[in-house]
N, C-alpha and C positions, 0 to 999 in steps of 0.2 A: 862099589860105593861103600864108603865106611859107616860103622854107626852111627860116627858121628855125624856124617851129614846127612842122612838117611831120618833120624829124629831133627835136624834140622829143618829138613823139607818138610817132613809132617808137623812141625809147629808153625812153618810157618803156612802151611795151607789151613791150618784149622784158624791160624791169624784172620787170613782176608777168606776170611771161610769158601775155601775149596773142595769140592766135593768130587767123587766121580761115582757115577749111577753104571749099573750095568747094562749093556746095551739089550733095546725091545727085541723081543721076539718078532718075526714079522707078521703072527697076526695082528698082533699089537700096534703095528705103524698107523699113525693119522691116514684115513682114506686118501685125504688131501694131495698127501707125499708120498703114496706106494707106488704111482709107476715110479716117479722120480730116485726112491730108496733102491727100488729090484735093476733100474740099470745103473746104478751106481755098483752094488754088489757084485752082477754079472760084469762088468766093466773090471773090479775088483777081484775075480777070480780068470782072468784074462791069464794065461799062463804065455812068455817070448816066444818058448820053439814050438809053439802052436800056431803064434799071429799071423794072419798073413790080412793083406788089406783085401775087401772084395772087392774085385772087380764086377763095374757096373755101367750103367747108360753115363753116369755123372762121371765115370773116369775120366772123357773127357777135359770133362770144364775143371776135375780134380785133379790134375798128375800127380800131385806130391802125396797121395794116400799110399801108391805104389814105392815109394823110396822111405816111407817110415820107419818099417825095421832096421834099412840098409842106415840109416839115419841114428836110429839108436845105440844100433853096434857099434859105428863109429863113434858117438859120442861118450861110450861106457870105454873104450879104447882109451882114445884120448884122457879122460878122466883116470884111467887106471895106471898112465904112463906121467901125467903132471904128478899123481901122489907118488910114487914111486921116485921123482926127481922132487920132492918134498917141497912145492911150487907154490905159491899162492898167485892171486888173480893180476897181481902189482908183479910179474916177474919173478 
C-alpha cells in the first residue's frame, strides 16, 4: 500500500471516527461472554492436519461431521484451480 493511500485511510478513519482498541486479555473478558470467547479461541487455534471430526453416539443422526475435512480439501482444491484459470462466479 502506498503512502498515499495509507494517510488516506487514516483521515478517513479519524473522519467517521474509527478506532481500533487492542484486544482484552482474557481475565479481562465480561463473565457474561467467557465461555462463549474461550471456545471461539479454541475453535480458533483448530490447526487442518490435526482435525478429524469425533466420532460419537450422534454420528449417527450426524454423518456429514465424518466428510468435513474430505469436504474442505476438496473445496480449497477447487478454489485453488478456478484462480489459477482466473474465473470469476459468472464463468
Amino acid at each position: 500500500m502506498s503512502s498515499d493511500q495509507e494517510r488516506n485511510l487514516r483521515r478517513l478513519a479519524k473522519r467517521y471516527r474509527i478506532s481500533f482498541k487492542t484486544p482484552l486479555a482474557s481475565e479481562q473478558w465480561p463473565a457474561v461472554h467467557k465461555n462463549h470467547f474461550e471456545r471461539v479461541q479454541k475453535i480458533g487455534s483448530q490447526r487442518f492436519d490435526s482435525y478429524c471430526a469425533n466420532i460419537d453416539i450422534r454420528s449417527i443422526d450426524e454423518p456429514w461431521k465424518e466428510r468435513t475435512k474430505f469436504r474442505a480439501e476438496w473445496l480449497a482444491k477447487r478454489a485453488s484451480k478456478l484462480v489459477t484459470q482466473q474465473r470469476n462466479e459468472a464463468g
